[in-house]
C-alpha positions in Angstrom: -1.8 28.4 14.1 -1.7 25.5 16.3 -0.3 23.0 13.3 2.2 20.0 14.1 4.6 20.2 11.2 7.6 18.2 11.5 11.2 19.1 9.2 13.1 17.2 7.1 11.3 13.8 8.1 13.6 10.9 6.8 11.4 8.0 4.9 12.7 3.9 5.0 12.9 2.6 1.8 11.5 -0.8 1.4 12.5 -2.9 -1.2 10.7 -6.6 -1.7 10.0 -6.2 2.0 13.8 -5.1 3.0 14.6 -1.4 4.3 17.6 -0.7 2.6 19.8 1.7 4.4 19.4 5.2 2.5 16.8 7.3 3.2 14.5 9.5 1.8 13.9 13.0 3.4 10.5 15.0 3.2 11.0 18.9 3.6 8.2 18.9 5.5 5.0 16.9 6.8 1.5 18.8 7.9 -0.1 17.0 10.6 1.3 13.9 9.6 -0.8 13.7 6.7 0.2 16.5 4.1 3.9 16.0 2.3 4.9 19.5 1.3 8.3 19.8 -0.9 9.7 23.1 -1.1 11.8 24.3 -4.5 13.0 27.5 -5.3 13.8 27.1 -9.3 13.2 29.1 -12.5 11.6 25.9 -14.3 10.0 23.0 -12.5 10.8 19.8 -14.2 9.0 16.4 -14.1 11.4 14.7 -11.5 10.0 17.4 -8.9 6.5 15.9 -9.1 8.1 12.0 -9.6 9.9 13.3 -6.5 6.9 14.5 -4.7 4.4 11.0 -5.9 7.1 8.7 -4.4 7.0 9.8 -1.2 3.3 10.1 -1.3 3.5 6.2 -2.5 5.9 5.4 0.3 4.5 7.0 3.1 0.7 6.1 2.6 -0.2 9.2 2.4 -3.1 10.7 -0.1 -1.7 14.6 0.0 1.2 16.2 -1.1 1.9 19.7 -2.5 4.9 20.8 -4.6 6.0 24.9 -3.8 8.1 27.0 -6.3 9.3 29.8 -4.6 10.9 31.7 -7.6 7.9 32.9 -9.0 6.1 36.3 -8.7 3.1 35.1 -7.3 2.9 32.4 -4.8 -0.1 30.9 -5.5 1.5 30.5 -9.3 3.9 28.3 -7.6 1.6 25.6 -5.8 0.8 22.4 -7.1 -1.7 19.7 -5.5 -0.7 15.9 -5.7 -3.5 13.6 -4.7 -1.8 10.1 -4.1 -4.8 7.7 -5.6 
């Protein structure tokens, strides 16, 4: 479709204005501006989303969506984050 989408994109983590070695790493970014994290679980738990508004927080960015794959309907499994 013509989309840029970039793979495991590894996030600095600042900390009171120091990048501290580790890094973060986003499953996949949409035209760098959509952070999409991809699960494949039978329960989606809290730290998924916690997971999926830090990087949303760290990046900048207002988007981010949150896919289970283990569910019989895909569109069951997709959940919007709006950074704000």
């Amino acid at each position: 479709m013509g989309l840029k989408v970039c793979r495991q994109v590894d996030i600095p983590i600042l900390y009171k204005e120091q990048t501290i070695d580790k890094h973060l790493r986003i499953d996949l970014l949409v035209e760098d501006e959509i952070i999409v994290e991809l699960k494949s679980v039978s329960e989606m738990k809290e730290v998924f989303e916690s997971q999926l508004v830090t990087y949303l927080k760290l990046t900048g960015k207002n988007l981010g969506l949150l896919i289970n794959f283990n569910v019989p309907l895909l569109k069951d499994g997709i959940y919007r984050k709006i950074n704000g």
